[in-house]
Backbone as a printed PyTorch tensor [residue, N CA C, xyz], in Angstrom:
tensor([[[ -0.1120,  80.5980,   0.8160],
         [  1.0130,  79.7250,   0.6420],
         [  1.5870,  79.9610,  -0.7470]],

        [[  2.7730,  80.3570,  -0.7100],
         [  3.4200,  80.4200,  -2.1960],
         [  4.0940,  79.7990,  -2.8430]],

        [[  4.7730,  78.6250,  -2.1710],
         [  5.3580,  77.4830,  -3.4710],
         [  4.6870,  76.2540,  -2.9470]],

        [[  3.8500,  75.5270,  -3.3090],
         [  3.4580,  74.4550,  -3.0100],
         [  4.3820,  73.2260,  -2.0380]],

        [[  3.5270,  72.3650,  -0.9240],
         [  4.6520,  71.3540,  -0.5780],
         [  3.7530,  70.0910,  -0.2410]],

        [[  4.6130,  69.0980,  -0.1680],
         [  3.6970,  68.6730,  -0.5680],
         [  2.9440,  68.2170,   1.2780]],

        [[  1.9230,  67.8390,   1.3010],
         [  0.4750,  67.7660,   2.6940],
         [  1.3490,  66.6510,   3.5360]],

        [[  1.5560,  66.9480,   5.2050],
         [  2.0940,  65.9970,   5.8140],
         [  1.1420,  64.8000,   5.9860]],

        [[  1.0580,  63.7540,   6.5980],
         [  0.2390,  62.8910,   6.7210],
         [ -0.4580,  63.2230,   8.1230]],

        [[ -1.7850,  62.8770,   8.7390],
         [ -2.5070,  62.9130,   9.2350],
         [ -2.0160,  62.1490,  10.8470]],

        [[ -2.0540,  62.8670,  11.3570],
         [ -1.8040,  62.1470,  12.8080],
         [ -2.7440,  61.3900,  13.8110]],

        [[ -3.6620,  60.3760,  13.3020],
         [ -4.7890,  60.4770,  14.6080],
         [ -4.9570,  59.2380,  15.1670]],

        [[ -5.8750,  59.6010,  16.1220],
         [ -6.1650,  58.3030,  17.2250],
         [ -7.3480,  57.8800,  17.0680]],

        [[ -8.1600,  58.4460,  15.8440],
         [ -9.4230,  57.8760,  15.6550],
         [-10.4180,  58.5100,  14.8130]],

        [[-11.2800,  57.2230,  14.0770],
         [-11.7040,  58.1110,  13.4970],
         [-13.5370,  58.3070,  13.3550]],

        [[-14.3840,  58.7320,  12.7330],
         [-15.4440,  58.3710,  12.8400],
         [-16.1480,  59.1500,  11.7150]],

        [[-17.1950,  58.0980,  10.8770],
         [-17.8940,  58.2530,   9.5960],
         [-17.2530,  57.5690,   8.6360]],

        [[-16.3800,  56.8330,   8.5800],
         [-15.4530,  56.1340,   7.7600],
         [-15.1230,  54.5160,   8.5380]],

        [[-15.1210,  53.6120,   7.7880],
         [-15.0400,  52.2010,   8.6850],
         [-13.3550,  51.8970,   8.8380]],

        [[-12.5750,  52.6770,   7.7220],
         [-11.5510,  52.4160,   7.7270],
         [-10.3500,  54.5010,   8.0510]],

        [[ -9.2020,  54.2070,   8.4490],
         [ -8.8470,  55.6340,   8.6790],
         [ -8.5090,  55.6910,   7.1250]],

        [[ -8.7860,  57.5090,   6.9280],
         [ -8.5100,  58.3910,   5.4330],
         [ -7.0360,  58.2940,   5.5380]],

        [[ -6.4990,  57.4100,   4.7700],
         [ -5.2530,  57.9850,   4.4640],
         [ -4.6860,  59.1800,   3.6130]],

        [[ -4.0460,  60.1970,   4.1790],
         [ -3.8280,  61.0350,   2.9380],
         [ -3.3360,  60.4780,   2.2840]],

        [[ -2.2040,  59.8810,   1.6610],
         [ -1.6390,  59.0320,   0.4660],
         [ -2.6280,  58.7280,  -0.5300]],

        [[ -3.3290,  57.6630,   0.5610],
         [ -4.2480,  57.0640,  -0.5230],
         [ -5.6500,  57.7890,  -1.7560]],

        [[ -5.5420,  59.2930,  -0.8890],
         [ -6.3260,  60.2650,  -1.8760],
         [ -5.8710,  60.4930,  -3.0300]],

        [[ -4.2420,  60.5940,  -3.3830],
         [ -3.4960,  60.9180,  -4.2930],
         [ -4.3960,  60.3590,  -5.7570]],

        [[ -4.9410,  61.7930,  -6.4550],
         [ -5.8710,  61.9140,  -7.4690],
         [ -7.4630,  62.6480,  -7.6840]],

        [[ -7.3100,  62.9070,  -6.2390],
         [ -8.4020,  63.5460,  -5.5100],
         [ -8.3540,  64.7680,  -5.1220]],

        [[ -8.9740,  65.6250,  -5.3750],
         [ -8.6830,  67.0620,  -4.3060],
         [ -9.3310,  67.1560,  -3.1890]],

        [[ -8.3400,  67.2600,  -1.7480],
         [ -8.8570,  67.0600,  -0.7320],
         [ -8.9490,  68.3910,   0.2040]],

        [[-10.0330,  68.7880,   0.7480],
         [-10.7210,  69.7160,   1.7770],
         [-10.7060,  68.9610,   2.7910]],

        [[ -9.9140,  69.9020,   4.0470],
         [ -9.5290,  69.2940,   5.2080],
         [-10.1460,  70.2980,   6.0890]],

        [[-10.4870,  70.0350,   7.2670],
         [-10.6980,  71.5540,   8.1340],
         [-10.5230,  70.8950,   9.5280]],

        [[ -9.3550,  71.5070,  10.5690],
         [ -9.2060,  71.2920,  11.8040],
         [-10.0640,  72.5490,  12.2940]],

        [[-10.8870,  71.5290,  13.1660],
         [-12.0420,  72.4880,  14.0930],
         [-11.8580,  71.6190,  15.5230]],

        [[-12.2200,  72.3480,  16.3270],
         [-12.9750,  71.9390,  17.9860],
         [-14.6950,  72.1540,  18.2010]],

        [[-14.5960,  71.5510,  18.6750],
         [-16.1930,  71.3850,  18.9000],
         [-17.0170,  72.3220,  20.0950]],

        [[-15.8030,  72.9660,  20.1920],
         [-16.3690,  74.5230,  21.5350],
         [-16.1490,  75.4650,  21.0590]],

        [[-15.2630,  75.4590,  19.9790],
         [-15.0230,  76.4600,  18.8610],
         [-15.9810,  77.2910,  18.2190]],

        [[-16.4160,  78.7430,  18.9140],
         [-17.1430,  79.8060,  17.9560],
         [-17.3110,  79.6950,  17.0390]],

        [[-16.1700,  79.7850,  16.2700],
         [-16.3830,  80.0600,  14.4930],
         [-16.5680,  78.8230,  13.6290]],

        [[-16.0850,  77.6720,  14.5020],
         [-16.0130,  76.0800,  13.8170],
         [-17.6550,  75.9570,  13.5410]],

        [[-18.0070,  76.0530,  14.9010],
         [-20.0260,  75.7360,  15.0550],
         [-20.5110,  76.4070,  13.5390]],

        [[-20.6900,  77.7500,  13.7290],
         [-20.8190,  78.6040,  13.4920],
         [-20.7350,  79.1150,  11.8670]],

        [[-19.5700,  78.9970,  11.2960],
         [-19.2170,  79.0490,   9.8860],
         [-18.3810,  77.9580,   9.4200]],

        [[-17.4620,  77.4560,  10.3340],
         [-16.5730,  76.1500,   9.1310],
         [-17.1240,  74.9280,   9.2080]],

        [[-18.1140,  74.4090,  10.0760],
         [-18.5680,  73.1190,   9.8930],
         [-19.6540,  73.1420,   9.1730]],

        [[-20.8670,  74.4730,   8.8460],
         [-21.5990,  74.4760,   7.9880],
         [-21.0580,  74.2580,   6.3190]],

        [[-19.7090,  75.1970,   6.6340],
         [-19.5100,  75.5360,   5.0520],
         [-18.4570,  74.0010,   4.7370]],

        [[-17.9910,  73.1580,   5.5890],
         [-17.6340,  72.4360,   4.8800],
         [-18.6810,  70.6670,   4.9220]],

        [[-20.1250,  71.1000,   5.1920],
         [-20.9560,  70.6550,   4.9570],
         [-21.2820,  70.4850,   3.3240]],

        [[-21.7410,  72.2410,   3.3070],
         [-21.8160,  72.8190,   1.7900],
         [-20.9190,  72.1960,   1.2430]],

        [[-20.0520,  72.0930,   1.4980],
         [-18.1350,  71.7790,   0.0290],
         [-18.5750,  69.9860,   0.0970]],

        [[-19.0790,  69.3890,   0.8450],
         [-19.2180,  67.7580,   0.8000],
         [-20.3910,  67.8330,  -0.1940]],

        [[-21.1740,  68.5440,   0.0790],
         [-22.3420,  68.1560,  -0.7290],
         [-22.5060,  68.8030,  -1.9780]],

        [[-21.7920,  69.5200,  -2.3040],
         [-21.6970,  70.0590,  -3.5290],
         [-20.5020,  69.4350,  -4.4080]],

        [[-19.3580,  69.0620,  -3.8630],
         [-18.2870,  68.9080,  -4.5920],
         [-18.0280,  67.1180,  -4.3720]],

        [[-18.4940,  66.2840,  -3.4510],
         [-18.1250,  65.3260,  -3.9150],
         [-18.4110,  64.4760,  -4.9660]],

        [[-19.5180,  65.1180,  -5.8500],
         [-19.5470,  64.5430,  -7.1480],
         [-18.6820,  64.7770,  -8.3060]],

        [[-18.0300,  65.7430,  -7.6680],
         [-16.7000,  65.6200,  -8.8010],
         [-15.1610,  65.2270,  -8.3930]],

        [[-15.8810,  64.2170,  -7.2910],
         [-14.5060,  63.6250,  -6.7100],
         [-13.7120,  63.8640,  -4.9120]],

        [[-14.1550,  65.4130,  -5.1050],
         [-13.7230,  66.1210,  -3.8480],
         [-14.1360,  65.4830,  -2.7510]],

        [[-12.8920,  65.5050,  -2.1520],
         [-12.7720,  64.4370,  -0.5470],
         [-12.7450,  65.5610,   0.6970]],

        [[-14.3010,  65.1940,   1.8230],
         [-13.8010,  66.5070,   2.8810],
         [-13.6960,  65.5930,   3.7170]],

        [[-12.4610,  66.3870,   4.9390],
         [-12.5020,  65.7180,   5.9990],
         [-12.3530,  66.9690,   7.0260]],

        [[-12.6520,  66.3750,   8.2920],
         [-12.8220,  67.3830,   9.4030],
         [-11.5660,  66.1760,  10.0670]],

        [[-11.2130,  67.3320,  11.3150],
         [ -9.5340,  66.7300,  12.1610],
         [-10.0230,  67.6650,  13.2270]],

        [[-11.0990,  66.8190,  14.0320],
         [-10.9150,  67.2300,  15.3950],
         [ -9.6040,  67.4460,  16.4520]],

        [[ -9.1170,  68.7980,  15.9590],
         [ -7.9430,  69.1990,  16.3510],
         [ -7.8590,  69.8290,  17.9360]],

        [[ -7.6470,  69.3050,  19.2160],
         [ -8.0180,  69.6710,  20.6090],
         [ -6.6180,  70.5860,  20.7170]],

        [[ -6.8410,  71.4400,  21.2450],
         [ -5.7480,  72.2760,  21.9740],
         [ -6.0770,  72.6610,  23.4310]],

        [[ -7.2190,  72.8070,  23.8280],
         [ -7.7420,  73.4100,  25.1060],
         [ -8.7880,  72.4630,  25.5100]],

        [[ -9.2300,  72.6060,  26.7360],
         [-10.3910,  71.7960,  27.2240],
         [-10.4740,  70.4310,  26.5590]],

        [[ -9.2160,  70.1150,  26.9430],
         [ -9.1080,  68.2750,  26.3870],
         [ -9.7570,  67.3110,  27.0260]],

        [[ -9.9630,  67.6900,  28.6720],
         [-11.4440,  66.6170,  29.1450],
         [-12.5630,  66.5110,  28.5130]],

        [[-13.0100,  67.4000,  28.2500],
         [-14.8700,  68.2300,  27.9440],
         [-14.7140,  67.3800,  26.3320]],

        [[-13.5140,  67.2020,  25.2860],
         [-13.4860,  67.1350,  23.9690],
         [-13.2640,  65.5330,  23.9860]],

        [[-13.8960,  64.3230,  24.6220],
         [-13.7720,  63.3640,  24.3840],
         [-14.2480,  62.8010,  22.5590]],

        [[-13.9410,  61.7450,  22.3840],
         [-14.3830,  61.2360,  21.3210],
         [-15.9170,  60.7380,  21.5180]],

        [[-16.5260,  60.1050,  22.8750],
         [-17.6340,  60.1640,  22.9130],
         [-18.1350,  61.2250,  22.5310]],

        [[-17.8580,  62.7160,  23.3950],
         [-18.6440,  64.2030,  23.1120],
         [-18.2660,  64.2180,  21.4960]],

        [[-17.5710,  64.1890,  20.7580],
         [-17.5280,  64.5670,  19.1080],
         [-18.4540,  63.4090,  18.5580]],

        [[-18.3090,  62.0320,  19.2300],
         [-19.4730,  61.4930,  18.2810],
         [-20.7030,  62.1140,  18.2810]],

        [[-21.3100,  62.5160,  19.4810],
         [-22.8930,  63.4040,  19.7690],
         [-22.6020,  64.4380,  18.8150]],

        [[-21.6240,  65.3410,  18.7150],
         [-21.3330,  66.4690,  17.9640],
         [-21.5700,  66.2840,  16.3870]],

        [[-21.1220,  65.2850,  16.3010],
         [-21.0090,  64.9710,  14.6870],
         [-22.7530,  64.5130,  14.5210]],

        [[-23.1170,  63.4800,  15.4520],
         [-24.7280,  63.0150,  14.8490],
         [-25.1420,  64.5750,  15.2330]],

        [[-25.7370,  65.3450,  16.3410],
         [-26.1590,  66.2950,  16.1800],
         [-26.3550,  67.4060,  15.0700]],

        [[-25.1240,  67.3850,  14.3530],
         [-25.0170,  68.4140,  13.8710],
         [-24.3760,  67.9760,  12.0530]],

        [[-25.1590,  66.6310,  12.0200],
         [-25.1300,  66.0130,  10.9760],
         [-24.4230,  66.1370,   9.7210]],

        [[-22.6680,  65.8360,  10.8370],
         [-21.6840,  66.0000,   9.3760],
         [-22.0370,  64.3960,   8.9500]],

        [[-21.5370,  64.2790,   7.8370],
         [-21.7690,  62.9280,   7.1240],
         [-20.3960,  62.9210,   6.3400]],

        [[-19.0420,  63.5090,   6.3370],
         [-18.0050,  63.5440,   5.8900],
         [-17.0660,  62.7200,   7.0840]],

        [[-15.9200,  62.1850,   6.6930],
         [-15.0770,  61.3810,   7.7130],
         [-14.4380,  62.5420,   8.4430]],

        [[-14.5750,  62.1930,   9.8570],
         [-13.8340,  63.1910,  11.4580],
         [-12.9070,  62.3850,  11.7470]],

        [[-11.2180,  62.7520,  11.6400],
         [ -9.9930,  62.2240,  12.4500],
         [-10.2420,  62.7460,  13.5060]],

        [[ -9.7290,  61.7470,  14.8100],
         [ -9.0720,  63.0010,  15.6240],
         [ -7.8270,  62.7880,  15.7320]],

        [[ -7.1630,  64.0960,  15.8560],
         [ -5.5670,  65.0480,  16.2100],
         [ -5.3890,  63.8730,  17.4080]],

        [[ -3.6970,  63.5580,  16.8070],
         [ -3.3980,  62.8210,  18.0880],
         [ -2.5350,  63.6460,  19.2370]],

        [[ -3.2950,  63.1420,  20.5360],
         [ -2.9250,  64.3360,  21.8760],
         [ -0.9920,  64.0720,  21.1220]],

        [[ -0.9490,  65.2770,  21.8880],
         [  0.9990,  65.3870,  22.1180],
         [  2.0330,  64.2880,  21.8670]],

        [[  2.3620,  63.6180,  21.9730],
         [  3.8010,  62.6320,  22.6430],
         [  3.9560,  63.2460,  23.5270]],

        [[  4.4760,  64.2680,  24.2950],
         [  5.0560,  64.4970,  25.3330],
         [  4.0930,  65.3700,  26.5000]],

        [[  2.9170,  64.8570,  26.1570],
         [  1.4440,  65.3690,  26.9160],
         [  1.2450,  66.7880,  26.8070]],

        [[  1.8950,  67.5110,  26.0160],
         [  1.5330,  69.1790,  25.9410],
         [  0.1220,  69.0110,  25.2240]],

        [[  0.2770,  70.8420,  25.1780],
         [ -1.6220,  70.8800,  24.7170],
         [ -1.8330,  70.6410,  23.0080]],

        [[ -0.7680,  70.8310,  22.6770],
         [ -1.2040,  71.1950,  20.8790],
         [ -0.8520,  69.6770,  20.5340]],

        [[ -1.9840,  69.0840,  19.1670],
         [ -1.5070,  67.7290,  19.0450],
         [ -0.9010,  67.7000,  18.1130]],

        [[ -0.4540,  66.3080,  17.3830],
         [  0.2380,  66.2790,  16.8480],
         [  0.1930,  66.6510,  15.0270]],

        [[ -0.7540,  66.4630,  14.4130],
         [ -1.3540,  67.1240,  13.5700],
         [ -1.2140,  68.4590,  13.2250]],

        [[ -1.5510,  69.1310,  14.2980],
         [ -2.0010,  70.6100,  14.6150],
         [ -0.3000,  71.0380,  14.5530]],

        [[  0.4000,  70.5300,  15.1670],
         [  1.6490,  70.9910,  15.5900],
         [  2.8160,  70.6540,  13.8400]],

        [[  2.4820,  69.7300,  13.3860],
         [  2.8940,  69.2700,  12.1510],
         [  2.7520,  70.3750,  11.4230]],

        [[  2.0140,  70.9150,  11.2770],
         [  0.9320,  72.0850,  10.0340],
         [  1.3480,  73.1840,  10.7360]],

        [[  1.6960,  73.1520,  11.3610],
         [  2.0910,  74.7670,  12.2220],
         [  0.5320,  75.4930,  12.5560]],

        [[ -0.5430,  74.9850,  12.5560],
         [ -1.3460,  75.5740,  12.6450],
         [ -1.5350,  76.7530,  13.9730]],

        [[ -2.3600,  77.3730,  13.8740],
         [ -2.5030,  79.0410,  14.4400],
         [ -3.9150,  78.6890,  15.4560]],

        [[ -4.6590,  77.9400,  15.0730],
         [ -5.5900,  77.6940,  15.9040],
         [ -7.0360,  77.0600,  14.6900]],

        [[ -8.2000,  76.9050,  15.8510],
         [ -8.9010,  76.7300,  14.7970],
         [ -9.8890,  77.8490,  13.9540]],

        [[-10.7590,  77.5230,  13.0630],
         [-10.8080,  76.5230,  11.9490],
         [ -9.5790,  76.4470,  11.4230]],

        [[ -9.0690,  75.8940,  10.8750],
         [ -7.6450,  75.8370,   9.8330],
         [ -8.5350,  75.0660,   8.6410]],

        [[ -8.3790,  75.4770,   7.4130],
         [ -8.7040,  74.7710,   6.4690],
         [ -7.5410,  74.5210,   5.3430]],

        [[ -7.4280,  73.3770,   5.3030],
         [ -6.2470,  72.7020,   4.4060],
         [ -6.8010,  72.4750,   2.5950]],

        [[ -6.3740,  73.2700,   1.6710],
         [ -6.4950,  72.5100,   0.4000],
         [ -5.5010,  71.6450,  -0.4720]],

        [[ -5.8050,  70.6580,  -0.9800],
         [ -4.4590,  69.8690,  -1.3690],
         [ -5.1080,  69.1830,  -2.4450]],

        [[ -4.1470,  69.5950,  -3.8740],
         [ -4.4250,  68.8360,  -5.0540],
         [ -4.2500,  67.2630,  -5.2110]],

        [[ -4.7220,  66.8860,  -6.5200],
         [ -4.5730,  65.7870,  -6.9950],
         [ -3.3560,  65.2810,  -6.8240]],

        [[ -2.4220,  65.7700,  -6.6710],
         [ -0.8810,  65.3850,  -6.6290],
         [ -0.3790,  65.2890,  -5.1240]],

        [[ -1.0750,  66.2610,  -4.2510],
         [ -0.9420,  65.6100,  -2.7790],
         [ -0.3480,  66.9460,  -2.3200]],

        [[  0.2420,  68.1530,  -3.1830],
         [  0.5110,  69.2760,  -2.5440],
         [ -0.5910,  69.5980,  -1.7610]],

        [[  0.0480,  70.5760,  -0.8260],
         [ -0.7460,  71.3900,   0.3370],
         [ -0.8900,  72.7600,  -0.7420]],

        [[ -1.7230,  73.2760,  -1.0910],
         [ -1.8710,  74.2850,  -2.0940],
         [ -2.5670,  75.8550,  -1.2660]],

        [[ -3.0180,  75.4640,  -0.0940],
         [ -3.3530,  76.5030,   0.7020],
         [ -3.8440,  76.0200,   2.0730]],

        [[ -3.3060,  76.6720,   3.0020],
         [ -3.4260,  76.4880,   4.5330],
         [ -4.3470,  77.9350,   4.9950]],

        [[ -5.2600,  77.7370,   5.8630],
         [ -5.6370,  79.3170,   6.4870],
         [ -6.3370,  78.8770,   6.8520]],

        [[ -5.9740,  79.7710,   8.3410],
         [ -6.0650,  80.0450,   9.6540],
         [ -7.8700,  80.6950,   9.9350]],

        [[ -8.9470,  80.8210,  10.0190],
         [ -9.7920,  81.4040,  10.0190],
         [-10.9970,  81.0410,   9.0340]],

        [[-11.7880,  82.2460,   8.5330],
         [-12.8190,  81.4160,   7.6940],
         [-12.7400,  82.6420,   6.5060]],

        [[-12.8990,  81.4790,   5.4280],
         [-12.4960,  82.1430,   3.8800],
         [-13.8560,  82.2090,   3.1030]],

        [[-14.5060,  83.4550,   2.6010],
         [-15.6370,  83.1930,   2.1100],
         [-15.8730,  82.3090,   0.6240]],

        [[-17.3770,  81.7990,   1.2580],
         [-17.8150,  80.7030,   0.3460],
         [-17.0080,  80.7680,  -1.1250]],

        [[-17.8540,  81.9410,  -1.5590],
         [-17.5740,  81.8110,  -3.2430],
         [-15.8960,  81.8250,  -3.3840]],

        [[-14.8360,  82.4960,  -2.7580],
         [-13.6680,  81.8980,  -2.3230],
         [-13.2940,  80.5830,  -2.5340]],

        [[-13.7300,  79.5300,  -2.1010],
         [-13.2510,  78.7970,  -1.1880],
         [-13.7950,  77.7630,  -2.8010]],

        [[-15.0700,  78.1440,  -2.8010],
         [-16.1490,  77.0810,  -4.3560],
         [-14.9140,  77.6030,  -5.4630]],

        [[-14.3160,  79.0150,  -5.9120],
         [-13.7770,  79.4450,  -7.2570],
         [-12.4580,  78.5450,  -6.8990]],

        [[-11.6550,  78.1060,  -5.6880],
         [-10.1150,  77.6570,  -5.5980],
         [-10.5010,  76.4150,  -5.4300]],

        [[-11.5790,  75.4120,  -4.8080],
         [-12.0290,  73.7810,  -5.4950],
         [-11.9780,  73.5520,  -6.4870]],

        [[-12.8370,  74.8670,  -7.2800],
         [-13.2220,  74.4490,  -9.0450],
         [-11.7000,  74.6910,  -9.5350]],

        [[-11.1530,  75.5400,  -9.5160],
         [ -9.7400,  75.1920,  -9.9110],
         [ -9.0620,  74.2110,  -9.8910]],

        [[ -8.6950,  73.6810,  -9.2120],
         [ -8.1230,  72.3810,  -8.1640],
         [ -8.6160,  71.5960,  -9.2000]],

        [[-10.0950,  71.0750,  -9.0050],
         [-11.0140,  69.9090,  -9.7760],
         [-10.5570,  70.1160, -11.6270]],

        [[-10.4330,  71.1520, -11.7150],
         [ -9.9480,  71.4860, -13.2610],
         [ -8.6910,  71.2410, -14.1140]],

        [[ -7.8550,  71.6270, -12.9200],
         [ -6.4050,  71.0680, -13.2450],
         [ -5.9730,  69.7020, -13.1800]],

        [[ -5.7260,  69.2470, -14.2230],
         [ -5.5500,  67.6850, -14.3490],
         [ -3.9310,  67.1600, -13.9930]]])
């Protein structure tokens, strides 16, 4: 992403690990790690829900806010919010899960997903203290990557 803009707001129908929904707004001062995954998702299982395990437990002591956005595009029966709650205790995220709200007009991509222009999943969202969207991408970005552009973020006041 090359000129910063600033992060749309969050579209969802629910949320879980949090008693109240994450407002993006209300982060404003925070650097926030976002990652839209599915829960049938190869690479989500696999590399982005571990690594943004790692980024919660390493970085929220210096403030850093992660959230996951159960983002459905396909197999929208099978992806209930019951099945993501098992998903989430199973596989013991402890960071707040939105979920993507289905369509308005019942198509497959929700509304979130469709906001962000996203490409599919993982999508991982970074967004400064100020609320810009500072990098969007589509896929999975390696660790030390991902730790050197937080610590930046966390640095810039």
């Amino acid at each position: 992403m090359n000129q910063p803009v600033m992060a749309l707001p969050w579209r969802t129908s629910a949320w879980l690990n949090t008693s109240a929904p994450v407002d993006l707004e209300a982060q404003r001062g925070h650097v926030v790690v976002a990652c839209a995954f599915q829960m049938l998702c190869p690479g989500c299982v696999a590399l982005a829900i571990p690594q943004m395990k790692a980024v919660h437990e390493l970085f929220s002591p210096q403030g850093v806010i992660v959230v996951g956005l159960h983002t459905v595009f396909e197999h929208h029966d099978a992806m209930t919010v019951t099945a993501l709650r098992a998903f989430v205790h199973e596989y013991g995220i402890r960071f707040p899960v939105g979920v993507d709200m289905p369509a308005a007009d019942g198509g497959p991509i929700p509304q979130t997903m469709a906001a962000y222009r996203m490409q599919g999943t993982p999508t991982l969202l970074l967004i400064d203290r100020s609320g810009q969207l500072r990098r969007q991408v589509f896929g999975h970005i390696p660790d030390l990557h991902l730790g050197a552009e937080i610590m930046r973020l966390v640095e810039r006041q």
